[in-house]
C-alpha positions in Angstrom: -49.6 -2.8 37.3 -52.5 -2.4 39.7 -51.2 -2.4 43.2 -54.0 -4.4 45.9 -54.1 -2.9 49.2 -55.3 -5.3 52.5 -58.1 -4.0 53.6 -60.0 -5.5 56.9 -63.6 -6.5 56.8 -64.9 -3.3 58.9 -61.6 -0.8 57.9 -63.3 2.5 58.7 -66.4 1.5 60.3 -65.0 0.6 63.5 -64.4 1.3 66.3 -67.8 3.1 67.6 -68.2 3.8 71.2 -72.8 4.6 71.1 -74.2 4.6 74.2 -73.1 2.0 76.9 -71.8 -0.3 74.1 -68.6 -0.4 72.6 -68.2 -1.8 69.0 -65.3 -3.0 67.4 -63.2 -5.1 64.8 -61.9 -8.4 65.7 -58.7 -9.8 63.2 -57.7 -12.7 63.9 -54.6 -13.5 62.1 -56.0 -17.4 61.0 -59.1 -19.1 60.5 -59.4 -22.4 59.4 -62.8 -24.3 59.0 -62.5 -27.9 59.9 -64.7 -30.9 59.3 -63.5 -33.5 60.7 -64.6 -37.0 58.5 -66.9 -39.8 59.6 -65.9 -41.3 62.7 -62.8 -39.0 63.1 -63.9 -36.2 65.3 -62.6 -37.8 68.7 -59.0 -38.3 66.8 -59.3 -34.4 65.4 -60.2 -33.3 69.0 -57.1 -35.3 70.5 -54.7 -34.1 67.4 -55.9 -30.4 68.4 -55.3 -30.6 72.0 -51.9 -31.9 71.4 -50.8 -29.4 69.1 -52.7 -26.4 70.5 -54.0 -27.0 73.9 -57.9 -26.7 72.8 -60.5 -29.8 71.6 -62.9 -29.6 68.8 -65.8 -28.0 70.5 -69.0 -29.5 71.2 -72.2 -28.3 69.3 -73.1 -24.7 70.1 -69.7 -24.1 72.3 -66.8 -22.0 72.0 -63.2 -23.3 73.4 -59.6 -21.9 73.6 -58.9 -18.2 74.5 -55.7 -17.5 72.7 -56.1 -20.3 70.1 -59.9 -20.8 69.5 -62.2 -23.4 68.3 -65.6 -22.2 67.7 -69.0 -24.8 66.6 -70.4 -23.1 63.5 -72.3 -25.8 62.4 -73.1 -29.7 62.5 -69.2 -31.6 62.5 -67.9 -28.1 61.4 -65.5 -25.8 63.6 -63.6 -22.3 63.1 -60.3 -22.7 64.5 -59.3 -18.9 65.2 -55.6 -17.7 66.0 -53.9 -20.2 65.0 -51.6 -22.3 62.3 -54.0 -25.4 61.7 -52.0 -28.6 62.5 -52.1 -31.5 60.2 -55.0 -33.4 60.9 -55.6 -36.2 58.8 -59.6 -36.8 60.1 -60.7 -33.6 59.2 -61.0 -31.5 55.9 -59.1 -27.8 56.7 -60.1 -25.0 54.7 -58.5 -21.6 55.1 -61.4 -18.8 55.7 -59.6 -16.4 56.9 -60.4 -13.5 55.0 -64.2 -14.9 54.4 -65.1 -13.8 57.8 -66.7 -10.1 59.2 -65.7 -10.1 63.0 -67.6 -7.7 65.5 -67.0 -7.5 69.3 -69.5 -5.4 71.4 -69.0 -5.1 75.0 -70.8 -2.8 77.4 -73.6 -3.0 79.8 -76.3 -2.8 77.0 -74.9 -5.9 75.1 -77.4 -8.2 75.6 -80.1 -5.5 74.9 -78.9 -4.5 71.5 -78.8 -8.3 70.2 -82.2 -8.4 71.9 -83.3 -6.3 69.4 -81.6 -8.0 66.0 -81.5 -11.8 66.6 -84.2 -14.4 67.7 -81.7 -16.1 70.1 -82.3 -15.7 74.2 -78.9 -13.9 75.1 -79.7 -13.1 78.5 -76.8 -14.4 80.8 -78.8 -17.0 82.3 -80.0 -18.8 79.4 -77.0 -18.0 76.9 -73.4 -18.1 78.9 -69.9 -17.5 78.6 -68.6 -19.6 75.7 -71.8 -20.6 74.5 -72.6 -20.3 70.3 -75.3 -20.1 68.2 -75.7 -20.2 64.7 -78.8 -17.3 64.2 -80.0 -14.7 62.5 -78.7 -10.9 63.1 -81.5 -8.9 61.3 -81.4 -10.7 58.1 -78.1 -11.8 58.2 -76.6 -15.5 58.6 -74.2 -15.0 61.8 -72.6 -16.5 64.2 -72.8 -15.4 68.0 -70.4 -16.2 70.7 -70.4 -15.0 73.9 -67.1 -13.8 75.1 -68.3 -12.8 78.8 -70.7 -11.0 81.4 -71.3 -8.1 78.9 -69.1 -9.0 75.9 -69.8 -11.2 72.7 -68.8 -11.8 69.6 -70.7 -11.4 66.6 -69.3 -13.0 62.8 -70.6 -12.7 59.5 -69.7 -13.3 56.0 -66.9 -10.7 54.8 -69.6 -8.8 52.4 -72.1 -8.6 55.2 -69.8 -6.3 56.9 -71.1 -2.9 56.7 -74.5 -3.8 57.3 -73.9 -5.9 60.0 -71.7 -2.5 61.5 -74.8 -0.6 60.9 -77.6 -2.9 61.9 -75.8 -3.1 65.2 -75.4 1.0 65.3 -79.1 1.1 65.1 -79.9 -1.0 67.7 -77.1 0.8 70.0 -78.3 4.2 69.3 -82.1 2.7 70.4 -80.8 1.9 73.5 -78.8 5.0 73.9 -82.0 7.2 73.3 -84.0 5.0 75.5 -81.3 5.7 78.5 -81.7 9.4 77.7 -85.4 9.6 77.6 
C-alpha cells in the first residue's frame, strides 16, 4: 500500500532571507472560496460577521486578521483561517490545498513586486488591506498587502516553485543593486 505524505505548497523552498527581504510560507489551516448568490451578498456578509467577526469584503479589499476574508474576484471571497459557517446565500468550496501562499516582508518589498507585477504597490497608491487580482511575472496571483513593508502574495498550488523563484530573482536584483 502506497503511503501519501502532506506536503506544503513551498516545503523546501522556503524560508529565504536575500537581501532586505524576507520570504516565506504562509499555511493557513482553511480556505474556503465563497460566492455568495444573486442578491445574497449583504445576508453572507451579516451571517459572517455573526459567526466570525469579519464581513464579506468589498472588491479589491482584504478583512479579518485572525479569520480572513480576502476579494479574489467579482462576488467571490477566500475566507482564510477559519471553519466556514453555514451560509445559505453563498456557494462554499473548500480550496484549501489549491492555494501557493508567499509572505515577503522587508524594506525592499515594494521594490521586488515592482519588478514582477504591473500593479502600483507603492504605499500611497496600494495600502494596508488593499488586493489585487494581477499578474506576478506570468503568473495569475493574488496580492494583498499585509502592512508598511509586508504583503502577501498567492498562487495556484502548482505555480509554487516558480513563483518562489521568480520572487528570488527579483530579491537577489535588489540585493546586488544595494551592494553596487
Amino acid at each position: 500500500m502506497v503511503k501519501l505524505i502532506a506536503k506544503s505548497p513551498c516545503m523546501g523552498l522556503l524560508p529565504k532571507t536575500i537581501g532586505a527581504v524576507d520570504l516565506t510560507e504562509v499555511e493557513p489551516a482553511l480556505i474556503t472560496l465563497i460566492a455568495p448568490f444573486a442578491g445574497q451578498t449583504k445576508a453572507v456578509s451579516a451571517a459572517l460577521k455573526d459567526a466570525l467577526g469579519v464581513s464579506f469584503p468589498a472588491p479589491n479589499r482584504a478583512v479579518g486578521t485572525g479569520a480572513r476574508a480576502v476579494w479574489v474576484g467579482m462576488g467571490q471571497a477566500l475566507l482564510m483561517g477559519a471553519n466556514c459557517p453555514d451560509l445559505k446565500g453563498a456557494a462554499c468550496i473548500d480550496q484549501s490545498d489549491a492555494w501557493a501562499i508567499v509572505r515577503i516582508d522587508g524594506v525592499d518589498t515594494s521594490a521586488v513586486l515592482a519588478r514582477l507585477t504591473p500593479l502600483d504597490v507603492r504605499d500611497s497608491q496600494f495600502k494596508r488591506g488593499h488586493t489585487a487580482r494581477t499578474l506576478v511575472g506570468h503568473m495569475t496571483a493574488s496580492i494583498t498587502r499585509l502592512g508598511v513593508h509586508s504583503f502577501e502574495v498567492m498562487v495556484m498550488r502548482s505555480m509554487a516553485g516558480t513563483l518562489v523563484h521568480e520572487l528570488e530573482q527579483a530579491a537577489e536584483n535588489m540585493a546586488a543593486r544595494a551592494t553596487a
